[in-house]
C-alpha positions in Angstrom: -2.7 -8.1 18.6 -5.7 -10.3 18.3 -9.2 -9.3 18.5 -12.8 -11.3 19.0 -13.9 -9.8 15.3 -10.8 -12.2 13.8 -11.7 -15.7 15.8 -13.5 -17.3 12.7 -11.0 -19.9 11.7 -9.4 -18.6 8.6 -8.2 -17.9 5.8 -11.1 -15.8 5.8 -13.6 -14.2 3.0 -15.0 -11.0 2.9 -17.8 -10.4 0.2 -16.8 -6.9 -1.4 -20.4 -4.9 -1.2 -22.2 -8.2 -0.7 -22.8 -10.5 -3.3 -24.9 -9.4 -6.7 -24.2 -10.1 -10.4 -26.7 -7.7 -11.1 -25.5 -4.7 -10.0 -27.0 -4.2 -6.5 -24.0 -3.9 -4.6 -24.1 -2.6 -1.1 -27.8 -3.2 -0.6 -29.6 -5.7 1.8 -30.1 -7.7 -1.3 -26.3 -8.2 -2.4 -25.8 -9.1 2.0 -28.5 -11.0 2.6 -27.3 -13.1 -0.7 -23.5 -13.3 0.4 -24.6 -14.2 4.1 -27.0 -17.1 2.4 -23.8 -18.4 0.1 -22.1 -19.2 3.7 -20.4 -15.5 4.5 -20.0 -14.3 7.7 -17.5 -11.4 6.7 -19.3 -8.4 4.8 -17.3 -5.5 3.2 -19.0 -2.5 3.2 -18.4 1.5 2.9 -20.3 4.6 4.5 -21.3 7.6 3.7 -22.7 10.5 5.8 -26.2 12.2 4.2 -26.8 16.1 4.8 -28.4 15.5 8.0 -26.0 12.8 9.6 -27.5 9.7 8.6 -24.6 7.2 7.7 -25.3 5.2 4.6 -24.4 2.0 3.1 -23.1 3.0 -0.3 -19.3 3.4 -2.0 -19.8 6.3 -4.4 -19.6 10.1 -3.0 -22.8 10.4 -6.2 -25.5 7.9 -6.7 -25.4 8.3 -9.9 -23.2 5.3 -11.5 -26.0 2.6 -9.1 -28.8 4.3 -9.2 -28.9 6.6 -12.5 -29.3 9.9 -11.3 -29.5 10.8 -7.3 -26.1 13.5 -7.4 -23.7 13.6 -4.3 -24.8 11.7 -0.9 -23.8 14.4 1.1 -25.8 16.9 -0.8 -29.0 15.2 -0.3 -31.5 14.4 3.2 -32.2 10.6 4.0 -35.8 11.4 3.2 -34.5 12.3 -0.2 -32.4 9.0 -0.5 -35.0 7.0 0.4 -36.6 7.2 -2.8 -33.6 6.3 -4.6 -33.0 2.7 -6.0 -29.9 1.0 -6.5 -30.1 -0.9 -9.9 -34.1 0.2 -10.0 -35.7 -1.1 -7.8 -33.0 -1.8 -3.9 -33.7 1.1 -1.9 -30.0 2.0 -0.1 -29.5 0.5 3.1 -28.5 2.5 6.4 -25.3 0.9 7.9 -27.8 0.7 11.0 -30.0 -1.4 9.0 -27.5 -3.6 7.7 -25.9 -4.0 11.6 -29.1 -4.5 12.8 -30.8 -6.7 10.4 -27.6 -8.7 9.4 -26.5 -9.5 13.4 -24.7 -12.6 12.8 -22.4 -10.8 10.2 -19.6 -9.6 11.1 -18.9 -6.3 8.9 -15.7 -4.4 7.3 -16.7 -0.6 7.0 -14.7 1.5 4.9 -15.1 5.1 6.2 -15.8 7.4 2.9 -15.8 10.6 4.8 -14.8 13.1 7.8 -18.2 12.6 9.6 -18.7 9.0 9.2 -16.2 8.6 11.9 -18.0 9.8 14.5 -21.4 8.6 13.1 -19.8 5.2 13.0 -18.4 5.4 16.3 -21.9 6.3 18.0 -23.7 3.2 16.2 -21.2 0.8 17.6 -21.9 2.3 21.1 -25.6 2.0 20.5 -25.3 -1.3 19.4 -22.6 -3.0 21.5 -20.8 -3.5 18.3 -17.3 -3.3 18.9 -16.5 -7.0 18.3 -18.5 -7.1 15.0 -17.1 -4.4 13.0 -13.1 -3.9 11.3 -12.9 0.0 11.2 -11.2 0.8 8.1 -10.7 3.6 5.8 -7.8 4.6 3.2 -7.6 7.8 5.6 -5.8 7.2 8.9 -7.5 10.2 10.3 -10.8 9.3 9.7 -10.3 5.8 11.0 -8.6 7.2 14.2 -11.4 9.3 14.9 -13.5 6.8 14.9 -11.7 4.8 17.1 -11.1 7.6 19.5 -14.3 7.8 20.4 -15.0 4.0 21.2 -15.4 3.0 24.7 -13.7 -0.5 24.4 -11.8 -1.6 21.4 -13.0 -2.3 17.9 -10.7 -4.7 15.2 -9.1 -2.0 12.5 -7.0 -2.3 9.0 -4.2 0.5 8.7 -4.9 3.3 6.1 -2.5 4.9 3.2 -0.1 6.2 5.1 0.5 3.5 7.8 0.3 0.5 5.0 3.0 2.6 3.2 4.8 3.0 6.5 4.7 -1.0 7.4 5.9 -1.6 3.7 9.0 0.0 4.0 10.0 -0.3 7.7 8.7 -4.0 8.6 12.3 -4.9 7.3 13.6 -3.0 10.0 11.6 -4.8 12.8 9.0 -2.2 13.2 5.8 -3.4 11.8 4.6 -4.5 15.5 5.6 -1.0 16.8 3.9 0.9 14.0 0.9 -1.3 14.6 0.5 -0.3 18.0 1.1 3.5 17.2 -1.6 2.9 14.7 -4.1 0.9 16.3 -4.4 -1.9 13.9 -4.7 -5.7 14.0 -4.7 -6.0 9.8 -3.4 -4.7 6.7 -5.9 -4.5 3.6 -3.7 -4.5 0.5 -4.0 -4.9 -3.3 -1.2 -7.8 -4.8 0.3 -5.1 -6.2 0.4 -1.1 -6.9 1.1 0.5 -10.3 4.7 -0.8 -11.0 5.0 -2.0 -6.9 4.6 -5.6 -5.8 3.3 -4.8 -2.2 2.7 -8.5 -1.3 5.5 -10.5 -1.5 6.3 -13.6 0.7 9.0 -11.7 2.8 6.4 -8.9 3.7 3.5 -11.6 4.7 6.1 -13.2 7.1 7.0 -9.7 8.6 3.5 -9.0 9.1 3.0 -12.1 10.8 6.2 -12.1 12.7 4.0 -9.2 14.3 0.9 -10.6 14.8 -0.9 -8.7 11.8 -3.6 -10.5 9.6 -3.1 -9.4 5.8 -6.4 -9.2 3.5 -6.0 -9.2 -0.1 -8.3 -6.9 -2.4 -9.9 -7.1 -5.0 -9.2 -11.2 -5.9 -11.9 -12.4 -8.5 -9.9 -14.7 -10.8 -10.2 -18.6 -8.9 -6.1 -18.8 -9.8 -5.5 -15.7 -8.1 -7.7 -17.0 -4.9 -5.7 -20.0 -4.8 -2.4 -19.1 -5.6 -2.8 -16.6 -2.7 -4.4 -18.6 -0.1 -1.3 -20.9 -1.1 1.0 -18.3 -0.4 -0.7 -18.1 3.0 -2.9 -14.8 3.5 -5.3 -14.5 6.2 -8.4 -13.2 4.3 -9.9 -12.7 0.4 -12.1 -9.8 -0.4 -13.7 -10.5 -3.7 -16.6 -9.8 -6.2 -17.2 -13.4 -7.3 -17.9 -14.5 -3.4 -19.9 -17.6 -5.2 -16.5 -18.5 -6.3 -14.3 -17.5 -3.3 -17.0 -19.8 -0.8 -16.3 -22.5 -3.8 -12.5 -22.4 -2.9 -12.7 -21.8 1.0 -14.9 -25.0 0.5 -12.8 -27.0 -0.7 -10.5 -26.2 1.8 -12.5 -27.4 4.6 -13.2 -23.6 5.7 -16.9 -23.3 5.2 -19.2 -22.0 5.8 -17.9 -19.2 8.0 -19.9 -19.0 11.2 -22.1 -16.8 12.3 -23.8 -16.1 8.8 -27.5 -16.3 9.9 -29.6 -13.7 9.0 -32.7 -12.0 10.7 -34.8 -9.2 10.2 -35.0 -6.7 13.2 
C-alpha cells in the first residue's frame, strides 16, 4: 500500500496549520515558517467560498482568527480577501499554498461537501497527486475526492473506516478494509474520551497491513518521544519547533523537499 507522497524517510512530522506562536495558523506565514524550521509535511484544511474558491482555513466562520468575517461559505473570495488572519495575514488559497510552497508536500483535511471536487480539480491542474494526503473525518467527502482523480493520490481513512480498523484489525481485516477504503494511513488521536485507540497491539496490526499511523495533536516533547519510541510513522503537532528538535536528534532532519519559492 505504499505511495510516492510517504517516501521521505520517517518517522515523519507534519506541522498542524504551519508553524505560528502568534496566532496565524493556516496562512503562508505559519507554512513558509514551518517549511524554513526543516518541514516538508504541511497539515492543512479547506474550505469552499460562495463561488467555489477552496480556501486554506480550519474554521466553517472567520471569526475566532480573524475577529469578525462570519461563515466562509457565506461569503465571495473578493470578500475574503480583505480579511486578515491575526490582523494583518490575508488567507491563503490552497492553490496558493500548492503553488507557492512546491517542495511541500501537504495533508488537506476536507472541511466540506464541495471541497472534494474543488480539491480533486487542483490536483489535476497541478499534477499533484504525489504531493497531497487526501483526508477528511468524512469518508464521503474524502472518496469523492478521490473518485475523481485520474491516477492515485496518498489518503488517511475518515470516522467511520478508523472506527472500522479499530475493532476488526484483530480479526485480520485492516488490509482488506484498507483497500475497500482507499487508504495508505490512519490519522488518530492517543486516545478518545474514555478509549485508548493507540495501543502497541493496534500499531502492529496496522503495520502487519502495510498502513502508516499518524498521531494528532502531540505538543508535549514526552509525548513526542514516548510515541516515536513506541514506533509511529508520523507526529502532527503545534510546537513543530519542538517536534524538528526531536526528529533531530534522531538523525531524521530536515525532511526533504522543504524549499520554498514564490510562483
Amino acid at each position: 500500500m505504499s505511495h510516492p507522497y510517504f517516501e521521505t524517510p520517517g518517522p515523519l512530522g507534519f506541522a498542524h496549520r504551519g508553524f505560528s506562536r502568534d496566532g496565524f495558523e493556516n496562512t503562508m506565514k505559519a507554512f513558509r515558517d514551518a517549511a524554513a524550521l526543516g518541514f516538508g509535511y504541511l497539515e492543512t484544511d479547506v474550505r469552499t467560498t460562495r463561488d467555489g474558491v477552496l480556501l486554506a482555513v480550519h474554521d466553517a466562520s472567520l471569526d475566532r482568527v480573524a475577529g469578525s468575517g462570519g461563515p466562509v461559505g457565506s461569503r465571495s473570495s473578493r470578500q475574503i480577501r480583505e480579511v486578515r488572519v491575526g490582523g494583518s495575514e490575508p488567507i491563503p488559497t490552497f492553490e496558493e499554498l500548492l503553488t507557492q510552497l512546491p517542495g511541500a508536500r501537504l495533508n488537506v483535511d476536507i472541511k466540506d461537501a464541495a471541497g472534494s471536487a474543488e480539491l480533486a480539480r487542483l490536483l489535476e491542474k497541478h499534477q499533484a497527486h504525489d504531493r497531497v494526503l487526501v483526508t477528511s473525518f468524512s469518508d464521503r467527502r474524502r472518496l469523492a475526492a478521490l473518485r475523481r482523480l485520474s491516477r492515485p493520490a496518498a489518503s488517511s481513512a475518515g470516522v467511520v473506516f478508523t472506527a472500522l480498523t479499530v475493532l476488526l484489525a484483530p480479526l485480520g481485516l485492516a488490509g482488506v478494509l484498507a483497500r475497500l477504503g482507499r487508504y495508505q494511513c490512519l490519522q488518530v488521536p492517543e486516545r478518545q474520551g474514555q478509549l485508548a485507540v493507540l495501543t502497541p497491539s493496534f500499531l502492529r496490526r496496522c503495520h502487519r497491513a502495510g498502513l502508516q499511523v499518524h498521531v494528532w495533536t502531540v505538543n508535549e516533547p514526552a509525548d513526542m518521544v514516548r510515541l516515536l519510541d513506541m514506533g509511529v510513522d508520523g507526529l502532527v503537532s503545534d510546537r513543530a519547533d519542538l517536534l524538528a528538535g526531536i526528529l533531530g536528534g534522531r538523525g531524521v532532519w530536515p525532511q526533504q523537499g522543504t524549499q520554498a519559492m514564490d510562483a
